[in-house]
N, C-alpha and C positions, 0 to 999 in steps of 0.2 A: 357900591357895585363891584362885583368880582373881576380878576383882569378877565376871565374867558368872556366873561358878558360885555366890558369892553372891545376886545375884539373880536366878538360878533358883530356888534354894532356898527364898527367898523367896516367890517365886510360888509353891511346892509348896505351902509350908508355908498361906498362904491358902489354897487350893483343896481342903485337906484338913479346913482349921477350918469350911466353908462349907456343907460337907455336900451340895452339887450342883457338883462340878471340870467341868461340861463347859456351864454355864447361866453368863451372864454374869448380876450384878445387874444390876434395872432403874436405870433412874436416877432422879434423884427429881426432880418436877417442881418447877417455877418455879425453876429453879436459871438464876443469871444467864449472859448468854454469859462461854466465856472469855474473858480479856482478852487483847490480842495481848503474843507475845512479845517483852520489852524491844531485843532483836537488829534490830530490824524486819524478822523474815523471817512470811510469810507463815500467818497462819491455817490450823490442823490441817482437813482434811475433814471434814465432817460425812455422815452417810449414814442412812439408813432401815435401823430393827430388819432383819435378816436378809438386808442388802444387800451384796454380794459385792464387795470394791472389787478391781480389776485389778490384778495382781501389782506391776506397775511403779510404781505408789500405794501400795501399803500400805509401812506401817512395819516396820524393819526388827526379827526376833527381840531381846528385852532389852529394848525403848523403854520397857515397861509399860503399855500400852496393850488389850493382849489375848494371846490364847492362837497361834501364827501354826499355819497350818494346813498338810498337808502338801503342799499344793499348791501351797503361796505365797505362799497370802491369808491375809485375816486377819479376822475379824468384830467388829465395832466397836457399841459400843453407843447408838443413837439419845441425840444430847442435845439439850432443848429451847435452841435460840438466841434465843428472842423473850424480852426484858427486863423485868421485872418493874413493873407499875404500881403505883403510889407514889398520884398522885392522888388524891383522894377523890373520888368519884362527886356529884351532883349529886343533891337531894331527889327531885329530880321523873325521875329518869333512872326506866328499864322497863326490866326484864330479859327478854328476850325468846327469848333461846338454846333455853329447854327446848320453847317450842313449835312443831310442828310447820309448813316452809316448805310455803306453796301455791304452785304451779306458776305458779299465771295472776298470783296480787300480786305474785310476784318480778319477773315480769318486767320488762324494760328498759322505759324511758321513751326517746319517739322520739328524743329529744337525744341518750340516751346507745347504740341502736339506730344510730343513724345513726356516732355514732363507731365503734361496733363494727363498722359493715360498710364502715369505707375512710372516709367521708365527712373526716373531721376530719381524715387522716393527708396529702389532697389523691389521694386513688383517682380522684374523678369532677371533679376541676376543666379534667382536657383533655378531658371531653363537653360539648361546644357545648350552648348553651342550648336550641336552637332542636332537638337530638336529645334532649336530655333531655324537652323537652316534649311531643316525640312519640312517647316511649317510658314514659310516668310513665301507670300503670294509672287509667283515673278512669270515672266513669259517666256514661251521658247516657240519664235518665228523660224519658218521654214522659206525657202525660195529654190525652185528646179531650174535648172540650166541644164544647156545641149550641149556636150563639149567638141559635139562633130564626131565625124571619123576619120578623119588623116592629123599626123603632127606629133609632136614630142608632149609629152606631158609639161602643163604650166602652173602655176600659181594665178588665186581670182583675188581679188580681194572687195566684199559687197557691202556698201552703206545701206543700211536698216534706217528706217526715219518712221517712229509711231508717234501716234496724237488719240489719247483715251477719246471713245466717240459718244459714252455719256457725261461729257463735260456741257454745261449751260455757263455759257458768258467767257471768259478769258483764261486761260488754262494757268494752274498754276505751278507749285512745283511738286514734278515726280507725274504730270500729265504728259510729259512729251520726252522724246527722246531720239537721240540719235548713237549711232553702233555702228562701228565698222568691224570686219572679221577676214582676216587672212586665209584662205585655204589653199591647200599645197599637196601635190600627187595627182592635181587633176588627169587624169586619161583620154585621151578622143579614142572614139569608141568602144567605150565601156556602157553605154546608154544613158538614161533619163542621171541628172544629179543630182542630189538635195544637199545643200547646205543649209544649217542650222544654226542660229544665234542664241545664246542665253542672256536676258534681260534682266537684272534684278532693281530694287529700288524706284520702282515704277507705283505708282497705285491702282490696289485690285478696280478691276473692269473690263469690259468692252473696250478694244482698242482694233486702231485700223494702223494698218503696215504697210508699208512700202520699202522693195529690193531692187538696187541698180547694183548692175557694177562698174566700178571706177576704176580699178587699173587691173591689167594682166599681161602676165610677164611669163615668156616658156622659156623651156632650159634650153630648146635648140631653134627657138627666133621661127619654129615655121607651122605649131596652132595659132588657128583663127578666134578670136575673142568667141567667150559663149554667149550665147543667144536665148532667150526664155525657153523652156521645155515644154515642148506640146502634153495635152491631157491624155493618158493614156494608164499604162502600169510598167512597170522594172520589166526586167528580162524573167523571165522563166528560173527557179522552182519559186522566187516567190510574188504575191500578188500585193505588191504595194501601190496604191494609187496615186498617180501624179497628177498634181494641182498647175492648172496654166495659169498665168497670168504674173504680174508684179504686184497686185496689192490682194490683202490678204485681211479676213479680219479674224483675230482670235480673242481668245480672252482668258485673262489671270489661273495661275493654277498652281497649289505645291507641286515639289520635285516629284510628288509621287503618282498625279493625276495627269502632270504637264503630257502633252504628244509631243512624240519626237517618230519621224517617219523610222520602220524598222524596230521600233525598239517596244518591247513590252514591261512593262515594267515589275510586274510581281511574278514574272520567270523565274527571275535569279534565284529567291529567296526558294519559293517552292521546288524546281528541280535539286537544289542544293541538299534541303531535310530530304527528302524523295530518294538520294543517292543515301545520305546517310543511311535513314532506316531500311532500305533494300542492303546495305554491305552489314548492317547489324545483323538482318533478317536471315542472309546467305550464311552466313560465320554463325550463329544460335544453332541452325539446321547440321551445319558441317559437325558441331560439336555433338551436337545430340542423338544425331545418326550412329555417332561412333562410342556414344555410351560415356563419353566426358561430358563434366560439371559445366553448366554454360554462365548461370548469373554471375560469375566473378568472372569471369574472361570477358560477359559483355559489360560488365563495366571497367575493364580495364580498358577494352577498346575505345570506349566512350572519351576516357582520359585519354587517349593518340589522338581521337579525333581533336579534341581541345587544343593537344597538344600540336597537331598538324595546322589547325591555328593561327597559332603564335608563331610556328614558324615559316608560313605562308606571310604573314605581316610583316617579321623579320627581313626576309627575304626580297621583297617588296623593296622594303625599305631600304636595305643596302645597293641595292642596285638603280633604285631611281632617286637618289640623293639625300635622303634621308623623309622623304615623302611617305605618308602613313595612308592615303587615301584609294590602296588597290592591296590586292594581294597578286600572290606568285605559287603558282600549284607543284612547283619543282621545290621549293620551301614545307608548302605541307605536309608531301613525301617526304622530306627529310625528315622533318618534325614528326608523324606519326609512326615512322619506320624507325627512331630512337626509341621511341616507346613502348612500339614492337618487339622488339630487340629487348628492352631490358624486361619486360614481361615474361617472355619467353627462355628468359637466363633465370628468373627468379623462380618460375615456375608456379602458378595459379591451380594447382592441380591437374596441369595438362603437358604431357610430353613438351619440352619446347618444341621439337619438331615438327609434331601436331598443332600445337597451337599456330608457330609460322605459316603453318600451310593452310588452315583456316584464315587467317588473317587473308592474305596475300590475295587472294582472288574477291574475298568481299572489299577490302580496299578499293584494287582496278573497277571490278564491276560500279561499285559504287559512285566512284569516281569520274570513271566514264558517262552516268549519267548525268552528275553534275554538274561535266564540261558542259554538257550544252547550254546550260543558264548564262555562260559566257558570249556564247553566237547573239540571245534574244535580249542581253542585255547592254550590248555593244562596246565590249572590254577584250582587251586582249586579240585585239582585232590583225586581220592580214593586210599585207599592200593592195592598193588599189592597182587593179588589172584589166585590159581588155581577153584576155585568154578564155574560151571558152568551159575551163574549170571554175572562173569565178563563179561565183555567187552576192547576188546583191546583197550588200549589209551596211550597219553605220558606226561609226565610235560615235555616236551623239550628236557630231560635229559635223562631218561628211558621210551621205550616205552613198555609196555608188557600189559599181563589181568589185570586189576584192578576194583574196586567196582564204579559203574558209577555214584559217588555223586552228579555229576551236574547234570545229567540225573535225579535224585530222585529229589532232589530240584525242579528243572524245574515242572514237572510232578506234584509233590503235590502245586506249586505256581498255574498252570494250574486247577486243578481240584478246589483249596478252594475257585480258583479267579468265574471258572464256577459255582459254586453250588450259590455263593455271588449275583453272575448277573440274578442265576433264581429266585431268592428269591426277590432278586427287581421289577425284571421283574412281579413276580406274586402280590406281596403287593405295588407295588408304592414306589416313593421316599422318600413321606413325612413319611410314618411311616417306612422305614429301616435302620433309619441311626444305630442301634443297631445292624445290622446284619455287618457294617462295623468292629467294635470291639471283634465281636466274629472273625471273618474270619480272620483278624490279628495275633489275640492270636491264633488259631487254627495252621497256617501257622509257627507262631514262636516255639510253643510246636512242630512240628510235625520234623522242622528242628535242635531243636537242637538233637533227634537220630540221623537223618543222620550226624550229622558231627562227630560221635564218629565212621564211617566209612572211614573218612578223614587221605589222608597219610602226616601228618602234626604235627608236635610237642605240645603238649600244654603248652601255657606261664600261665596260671592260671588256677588251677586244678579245680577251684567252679566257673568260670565262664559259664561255662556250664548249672551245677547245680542252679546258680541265674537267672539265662534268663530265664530258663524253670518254674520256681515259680512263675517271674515275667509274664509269659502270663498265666501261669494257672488263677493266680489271674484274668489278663482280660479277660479271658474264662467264668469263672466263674461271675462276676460282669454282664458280656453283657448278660448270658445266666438268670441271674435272672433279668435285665430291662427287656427280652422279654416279660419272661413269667408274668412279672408283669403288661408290656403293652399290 
């Protein structure tokens, strides 16, 4: 007899003492892995009770392994691979296996949450900071306060306390929160107040709010603590609606969707191209009227604007500590009036003089409309005031009366930029280009008063003071080329 006819035989003969020839035995547990074979070839397959291994895998009939089937496969019986603990457990260890997992204690901790969705693996390290920031879900609570009418201007300061309101069962973390926020300038008698909190680090949702406040503090000991704001609107021109109450529900939003009372948000960006291409529009027309080349002048312009820019950022920067997150429009003016300036020296096919004098009033005009992206987007803001010139507005933060500085700016960019364009309009290009350098100086003396109406710190006390010297002087210099010319 052959050995395969032997251990066939063998096999029978098992299958028949077994009393079930077509049920393989289980196996018995905590049986250690096998060890590999001494050959160094490769670890047999392991597979799951009733799992079908591909013809091309399985073992060949004889191996001893199983019954092979007529198909070609073979059924192999689950063996546990994980290796037997030896250890002794620890007194204080808990056995926890038999009770039942809850859903919501399982779950991930933000650390390991965040591994799990890419973070750790390097998924979100090519999104720029500055898109993650404005894509990252966060809140922004509002609460109205009365500040009264009599008394010295105080400081509030107001605890925010949220709890997401589609939470089921025990909240975890980034469902609840609490925030406190300083505000300072308050006024009595300025009307309805809104302060505003930014939340970040919360989880998108439905969330319920609640605004007390906790301490207040005046600078002359004689306002009265503020009181909730009745439902109502701001004072006159604008119609903002006030919310009564202390609890408030809102829900999750980017920076770009969030409400903030007063403020619009895709103002800025639109009035801003809006000015540009109106001061491109006015400067094409001035050139072309007067029978000069315009595609290279407006793209030289195009580089001032850039260039007004960089030194708006600049600008910015030097003055509020080396901070990148605002610009400064006294900056721009420099910055696009250098580049004005050296255009008009090299000569683009256009008189410098003419070209200056086309410039200068699409600038202002442009410019002027600009400003107003500053009013609706709450930058660049005035003191808070009860004076009847106020105007209700907000930095984000506080919305109440205040002195409407971007409104002035705008208005006087507006008017030096028009006075500039009739003065062209009535003498010609070629002899205005003086009228450029008064109208600048003009615009920069006029602005630095208003900013001494600015609710904003000063980092240098004679900066102020040197700006304003420095246009007198080219006030004065343009207003004697006029009369000379």
């Amino acid at each position: 007899m052959s050995q395969a006819k032997k251990k066939k035989g063998t096999a029978s003969a098992r299958s028949r003492g077994s009393g079930a020839p077509s049920r393989p035995s289980a196996a018995p547990r905590d049986v250690p892995a096998p060890a590999a074979p001494p050959g160094g070839e490769p670890p047999e397959l392991d597979s799951r009770p009733g799992e079908v291994i591909p013809a091309g895998l399985a073992r060949r009939q004889g191996n001893g392994a199983g019954r092979q089937s007529p198909a070609g496969t073979v059924i192999v019986p689950a063996v546990t691979t994980q290796a037997r603990v030896t250890a002794q457990p620890s007194p204080s260890a808990q056995v926890t296996t038999s009770k039942p997992v809850n859903a919501k204690t399982a779950a991930p901790k933000p650390a390991d949450a965040k591994l799990a969705a890419g973070e750790g693996s390097g998924a979100d390290e090519d999104v720029p900071r500055w898109a993650a920031k404005a894509l990252e879900q966060l809140l922004h609570v509002t609460s109205w306060l009365d500040p009264g009418e009599d008394g010295d201007s105080f400081t509030a300061t107001v605890r925010f306390t949220g709890e997401r309101a589609d939470v089921t069962g025990k909240p975890g973390p980034g469902d609840t929160f609490t925030q406190e926020e300083s505000y300072s300038g308050i006024v009595p008698g300025s009307g309805p107040v809104a302060v505003t909190a930014e939340v970040r680090g919360v989880n998108p949702g439905t969330w319920s709010v609640t605004a007390r406040t906790v301490t207040h503090a005046s600078t002359g000991g004689t306002a009265a603590p503020p009181k909730p704001a009745a439902s109502g609107r701001v004072p006159w021109p604008r119609r903002v609606t006030v919310h009564a109450g202390q609890n408030a529900t809102v829900r999750t939003a980017t920076i770009l969707r969030s409400k903030v009372p007063g403020i619009i948000r895709y103002a800025y960006g639109c009035l801003v191209v809006l000015g540009v291409l109106v001061g491109l529009a006015i400067e094409g027309v001035l050139l072309g009227t007067a029978h000069y080349p315009v595609l290279e002048p407006e793209l030289l312009s195009v580089a001032a604007v850039a260039a007004g820019v960089i030194g708006g950022k600049a600008w910015y920067a030097a003055v509020s500590g080396g901070k990148w997150d605002g610009w400064c429009i006294q900056g721009f003016v420099g910055g696009a009036a250098v580049v004005v300036a050296a255009v008009a020296i090299a000569g683009p096919g256009v008189p410098k003089g003419a070209f200056l004098a086309a410039a200068t009033p699409a600038l202002l005009i442009g410019m002027g409309i600009g400003r107003h992206a500053c009013f609706w987007a709450g930058c660049c803001t005035g003191r808070p005031t009860a004076s009847r010139w106020g105007i209700w507005s907000s930095d984000r933060r506080l919305g109440c009366r205040r002195m409407p500085v971007q409104l002035y700016e705008a208005w006087t960019a507006l008017v030096v930029g028009a006075a500039s364009l009739g003065v062209v309009l009535a003498e010609g290009l070629p002899r205005s280009g003086e009228v450029g350098i008064v109208a600048l100086a003009v615009y920069t003396l006029v602005r630095q008063g208003i900013l001494g109406l600015r609710d904003e710190p000063r980092h240098w006390r004679h900066g102020r003071a040197l700006t304003a010297a420095i246009a007198a002087l080219a006030l004065i210099a343009g207003v004697v080329v006029l009369a000379v010319a």
